[in-house]
Each structure stands twice: as structure tokens, then as C-alpha cells.
N, C-alpha and C positions, 0 to 999 in steps of 0.2 A: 816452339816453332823456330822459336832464333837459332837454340843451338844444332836443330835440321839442318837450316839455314848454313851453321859455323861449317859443318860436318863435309857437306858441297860442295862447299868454296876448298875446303881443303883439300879435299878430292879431286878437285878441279884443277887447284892451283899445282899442288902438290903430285897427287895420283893416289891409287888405292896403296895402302903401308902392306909390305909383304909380311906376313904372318909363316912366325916359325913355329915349328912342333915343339912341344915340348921332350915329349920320346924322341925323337931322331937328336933334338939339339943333346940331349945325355946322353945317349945309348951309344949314335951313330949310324943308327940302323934305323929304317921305315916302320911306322906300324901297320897295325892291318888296314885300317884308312887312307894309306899312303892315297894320292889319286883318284878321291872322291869326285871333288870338285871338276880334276879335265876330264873324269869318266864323263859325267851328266850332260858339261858343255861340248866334248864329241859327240853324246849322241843326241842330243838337240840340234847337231849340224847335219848331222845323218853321218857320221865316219864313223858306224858300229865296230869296227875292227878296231881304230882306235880309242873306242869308247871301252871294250875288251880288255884290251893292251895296256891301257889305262891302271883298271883295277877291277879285273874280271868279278867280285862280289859286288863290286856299282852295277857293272852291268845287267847279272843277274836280277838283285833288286830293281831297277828302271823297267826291264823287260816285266819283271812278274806283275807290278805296278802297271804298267801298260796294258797288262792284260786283265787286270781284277776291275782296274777303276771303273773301264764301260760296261763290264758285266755288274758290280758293284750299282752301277745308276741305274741300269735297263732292269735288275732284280728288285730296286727300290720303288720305281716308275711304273713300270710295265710288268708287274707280277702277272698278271694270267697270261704272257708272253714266255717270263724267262722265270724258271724255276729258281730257288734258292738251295746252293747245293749246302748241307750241312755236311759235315766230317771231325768225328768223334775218335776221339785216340784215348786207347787204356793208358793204365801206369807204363807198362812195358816198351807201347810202343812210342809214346813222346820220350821216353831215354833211348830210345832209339834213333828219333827226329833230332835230339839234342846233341848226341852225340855225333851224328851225321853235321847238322851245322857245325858244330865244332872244328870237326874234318876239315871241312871247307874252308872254313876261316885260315884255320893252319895251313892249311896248301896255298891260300890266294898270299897270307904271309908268307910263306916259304917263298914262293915266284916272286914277291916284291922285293924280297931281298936279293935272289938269285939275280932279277934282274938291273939291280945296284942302284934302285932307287935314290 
């Protein structure tokens, strides 16, 4: 409880300590997490565009998140309401799912860099 307490005060006194990356601080370049964090707090302000702009894979995740969690409770809650959808991937087609993330991840890197994070 005290050292809560310590953490507070110096928060308080002080302010939140900025936290460096470690990849950018070596590299010089952003990772693919660049823009995590102002993705989530634009779009809890409602500025989707800059919540995008941000770090269009926050985005993505937030939005799909948005959309599973109330299906996710109405499926657990209210089954003879809301069907439980299952989906079943071969060998094939999850190295195909993976490979597509993959993609993504590299292009939302590619634009964090492009854009000079």
C-alpha cells in the first residue's frame, strides 16, 4: 500500500516518466507497435481517423475487439438468442491466415516508417 502510495506522489509530483523503446532507441526506426497507446486514447475520444493514423493495426484490433466482445457476452448470456459461430481452418488455410497477418503487420511497419515516426 505505501509504495502505491510512493508511486502517486510521484506521479503527482513529478508526472508520468516518458518511456523509451527500446528498438527505435537502437535501430532509429519505429516498431510495429509504434502508436499503440495514441491509437486506443483517439479512439476512446471518438477521432477514428486519428486513431487509424495513429497505428492502423491498433485500429484494426480495437474495431474487431468492439465487435466480438458484445457478440462474445450475448453468445455466452443469451444462447437461444445468438448463435455461437464456430470456424475451423485446415493446415493450409491458417498458413494462409498467417501469412496474411504477416502482411499486415509489414505494411502497417512499412507506413510507420514511411511516415517518420
Amino acid at each position: 500500500m505505501g509504495s502505491a502510495l510512493l508511486v502517486l506522489l510521484y506521479v503527482w509530483v513529478i508526472g508520468v516518466p516518458s518511456v523509451v523503446c527500446p528498438f527505435h532507441y537502437w535501430t532509429g526506426f519505429p516498431c510495429f507497435s509504434c502508436g499503440f497507446t495514441r491509437s486506443v486514447l483517439s479512439f476512446l475520444r471518438g477521432d477514428f481517423c486519428g486513431s487509424f493514423r495513429s497505428n492502423p493495426l491498433m485500429f484494426l484490433i480495437i474495431v474487431l475487439w468492439s465487435l466480438y466482445i458484445p457478440y462474445g457476452l450475448c453468445a455466452q448470456f443469451l444462447p437461444r438468442f445468438v448463435p455461437r459461430i464456430r470456424v475451423e481452418f485446415n493446415s493450409f488455410d491458417m498458413r494462409v491466415v498467417r501469412v496474411l497477418i504477416l502482411a499486415f503487420v509489414v505494411i502497417v511497419w512499412g507506413w510507420l516508417i514511411y511516415d517518420g515516426r
